[in-house]
N, C-alpha and C positions, 0 to 999 in steps of 0.2 A: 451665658450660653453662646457658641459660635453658630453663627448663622451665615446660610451662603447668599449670594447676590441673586435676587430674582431672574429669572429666565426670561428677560422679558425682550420682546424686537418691536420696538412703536415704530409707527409709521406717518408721515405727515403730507396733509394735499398742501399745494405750493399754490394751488388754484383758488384756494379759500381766502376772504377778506379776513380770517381770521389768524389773526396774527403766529408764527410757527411756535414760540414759545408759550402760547395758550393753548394750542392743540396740544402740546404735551403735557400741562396741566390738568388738562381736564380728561385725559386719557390716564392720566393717575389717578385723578379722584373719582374718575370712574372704578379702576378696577380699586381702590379701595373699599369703595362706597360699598361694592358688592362681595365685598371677601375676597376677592381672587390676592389681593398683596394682604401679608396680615399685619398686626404689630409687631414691631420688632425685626421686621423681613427687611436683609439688604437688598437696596437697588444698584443698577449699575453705577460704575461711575460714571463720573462727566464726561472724561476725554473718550472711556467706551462708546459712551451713548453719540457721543459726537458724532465719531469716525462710524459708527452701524448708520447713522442717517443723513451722512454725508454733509453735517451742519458745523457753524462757527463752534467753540466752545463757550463764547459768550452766551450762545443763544439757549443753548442747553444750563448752562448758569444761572442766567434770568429765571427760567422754569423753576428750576431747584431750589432758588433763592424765592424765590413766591409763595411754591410751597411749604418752603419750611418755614417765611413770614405766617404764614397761615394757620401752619401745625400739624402739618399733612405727616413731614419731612422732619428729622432729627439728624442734626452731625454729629459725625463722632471722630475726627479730624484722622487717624491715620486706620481708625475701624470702617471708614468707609461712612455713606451715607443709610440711615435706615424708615424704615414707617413709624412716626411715632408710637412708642409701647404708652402714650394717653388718650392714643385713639379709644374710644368704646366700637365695642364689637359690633359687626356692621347688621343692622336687620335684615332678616330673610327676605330676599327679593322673590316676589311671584307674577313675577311679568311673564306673559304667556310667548314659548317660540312664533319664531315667524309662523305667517300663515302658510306661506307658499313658496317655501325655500326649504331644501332638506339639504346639508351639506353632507358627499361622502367624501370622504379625503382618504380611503384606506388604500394601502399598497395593491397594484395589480398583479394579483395570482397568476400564476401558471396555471396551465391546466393541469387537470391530478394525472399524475403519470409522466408526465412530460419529460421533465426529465430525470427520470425514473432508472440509474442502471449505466448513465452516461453522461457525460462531462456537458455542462447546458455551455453552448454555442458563445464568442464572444458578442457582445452587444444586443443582446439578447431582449425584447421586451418586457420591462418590467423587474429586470434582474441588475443590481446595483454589480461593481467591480468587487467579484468576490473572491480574486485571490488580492485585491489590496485591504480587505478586511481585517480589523485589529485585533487577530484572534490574541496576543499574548494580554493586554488589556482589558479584553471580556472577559479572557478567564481568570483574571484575578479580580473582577468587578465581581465575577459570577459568584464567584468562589468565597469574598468576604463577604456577599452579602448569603448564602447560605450558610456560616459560621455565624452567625453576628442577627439574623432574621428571627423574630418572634414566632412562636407554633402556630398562629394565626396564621402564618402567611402558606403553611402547609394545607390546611383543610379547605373547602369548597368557594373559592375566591365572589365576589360580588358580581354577578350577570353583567353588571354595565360596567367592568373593567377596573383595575386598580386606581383607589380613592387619589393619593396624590398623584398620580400622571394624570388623570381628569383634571382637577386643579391646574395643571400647569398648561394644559389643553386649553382649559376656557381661558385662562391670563392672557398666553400666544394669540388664541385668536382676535379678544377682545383688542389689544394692543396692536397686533403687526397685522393681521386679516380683515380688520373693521366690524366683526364677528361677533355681537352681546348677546352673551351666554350665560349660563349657570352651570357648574361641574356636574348639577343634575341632569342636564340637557348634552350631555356628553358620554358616546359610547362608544368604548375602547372594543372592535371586535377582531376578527380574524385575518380580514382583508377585505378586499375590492368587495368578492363574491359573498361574505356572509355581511356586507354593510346592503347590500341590494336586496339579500334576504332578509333581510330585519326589513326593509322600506315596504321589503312585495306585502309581507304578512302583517304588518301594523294597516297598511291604507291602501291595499291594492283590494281589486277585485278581478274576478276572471274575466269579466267584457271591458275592462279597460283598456285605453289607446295610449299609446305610448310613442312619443315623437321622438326619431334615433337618428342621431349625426349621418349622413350617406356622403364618403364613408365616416365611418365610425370605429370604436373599439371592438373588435371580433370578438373577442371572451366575452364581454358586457354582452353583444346582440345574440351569442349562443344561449349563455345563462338565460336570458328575458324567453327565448323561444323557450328554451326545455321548458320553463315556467308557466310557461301558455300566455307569453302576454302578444297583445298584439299589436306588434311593431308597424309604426308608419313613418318612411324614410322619409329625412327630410334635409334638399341637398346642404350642401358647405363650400363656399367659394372663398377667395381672399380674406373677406371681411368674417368670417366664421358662419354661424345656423342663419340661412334661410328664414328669418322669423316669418316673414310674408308669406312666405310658400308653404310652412308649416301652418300657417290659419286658413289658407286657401283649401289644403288636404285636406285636414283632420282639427276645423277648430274648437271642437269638441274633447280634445283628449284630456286623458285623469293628469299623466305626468308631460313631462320631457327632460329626456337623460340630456345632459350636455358635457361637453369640456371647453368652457370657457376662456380659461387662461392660457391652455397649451392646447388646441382641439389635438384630438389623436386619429388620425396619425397624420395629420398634415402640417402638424405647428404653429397653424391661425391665430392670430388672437380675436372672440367676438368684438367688435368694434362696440364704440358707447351708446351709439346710436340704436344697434341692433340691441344691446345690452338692456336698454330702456324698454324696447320693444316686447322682448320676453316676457319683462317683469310686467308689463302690461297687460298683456294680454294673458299671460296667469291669475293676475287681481280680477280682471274681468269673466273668466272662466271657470274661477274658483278651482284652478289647475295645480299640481306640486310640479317644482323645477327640484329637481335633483342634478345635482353639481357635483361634478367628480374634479375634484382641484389639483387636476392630475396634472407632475411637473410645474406647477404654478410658481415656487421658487426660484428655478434653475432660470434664470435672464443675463440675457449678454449686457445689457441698459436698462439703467433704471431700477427702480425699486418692484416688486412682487406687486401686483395689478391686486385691490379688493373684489374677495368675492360679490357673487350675486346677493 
């Protein structure tokens, strides 16, 4: 049976004693362990995996050659490299999500109507270059996958979003985000706005406080008002949130919305210092950070910063 190369983007600290081609090791056996690679599932190659993390191909070598000493890893010399098919299948992991970390990562919406009847604006919030979109590609993706798709895939799809792109969710984050997940802790929704409404109505309550970047993301602080939450601004200078001035306000609050990696609309990054801060003062609070990983990608240097 042909099988394609895992999707996978690892990421490595340069700052760990621990050696770079063990961090990739065990970023494998990680997402084995836990089902996200299966048997038989190609990995990338070497010289991919090199040039994505900017490393020797020795070093990525060493890896590969470790795990496959091990039995992780099988060659199959011009088929590429794959997950051994003598792995036994991996037992269900029930490790419980974070306490106090909710990742949103969905696309920011427009507002409904916005642009509704006319051509939306160049550079636009939120709105990718949509006359360089590969329309002739989509619609022959589209198109062979509604020829070729099971009757399943017609009737009432799964709440928490389609089965393999969750898989491939948890793999990406566990590897390139720092993110250990289960596909079951993963949900595929609408965007921006209906990721905030699944957060309000799972673990919100109406008298809860809620710490918001000042400034911050406009649609985010509309939606939370129409909501009834109650917003307590909290500034953003260079270094990104405020964490001090945010315990000084309101050190009480339920959440605090952030955007860490690319604050919006200023471009900050929160610093590690403050970054630590957060999480601290969340553990201590028994508070939810909601993290909007918005633009976290898109870097002039360096590799994409780990989430909260």
């Amino acid at each position: 049976m042909k099988t394609t190369p895992a999707p996978l983007e690892l990421s490595v600290d340069r700052t760990l004693q621990l050696p770079i081609y063990l961090q990739i090791c065990r970023r494998f056996k990680t997402a084995i362990a836990q089902g996200h690679l299966r048997a038989g599932q190609r990995v990338p190659a070497v010289r991919a995996l090199a040039t994505e993390l900017n490393l020797a191909r020795g070093t990525v070598e060493t890896a590969y050659r470790i795990l496959t000493d091990e039995g992780y890893l099988q060659v199959r010399g011009a088929a590429g490299t794959v997950v051994s098919p003598a792995l036994p299948a991996p037992a269900v992991v029930t490790a419980a999500p974070g306490r106090f970390a909710v990742a949103a990562a969905g696309a920011l919406a427009p507002t409904p109507g916005e642009y509704h009847g006319r051509e939306p604006e160049p550079l636009k919030l939120g709105l990718p270059a949509l006359d360089a979109f590969p329309r002739k590609v989509w619609n022959r993706i589209a198109g062979h996958r509604l020829r070729t798709g099971e009757p399943l895939t017609m009737a009432y799809p799964d709440p928490a979003g389609y089965g393999p792109l969750r898989e491939r969710i948890a793999t990406y984050l566990g590897l390139s985000r720092g993110v250990t997940c289960l596909p079951e802790q993963v949900f595929v929704t609408a965007g921006y706005r209906a990721t905030l409404e699944l957060v309000l109505r799972s673990l919100a309550t109406p008298d809860d406080v809620f710490w918001f970047e000042d400034p911050g993301y406009l649609q985010a602080q509309l939606f939370l008002r129409n909501a009834g939450a109650r917003l307590q601004p909290v500034p953003v200078d260079g270094h990104g949130l405020m964490v001090e001035e945010g315990v000084r306000r309101a050190p009480d609050a339920r959440f605090a919305l952030v955007t860490p990696s690319h604050q919006s609309p200023l471009g900050v990054t929160l610093s590690l210092e403050r970054r630590m801060a957060l999480l601290d003062w969340a553990g201590k609070a028994g508070s939810w950070i909601i993290e909007d990983d918005y633009d976290s990608e898109f870097r002039y240097q360096g590799r994409p910063l780990p989430a909260l």
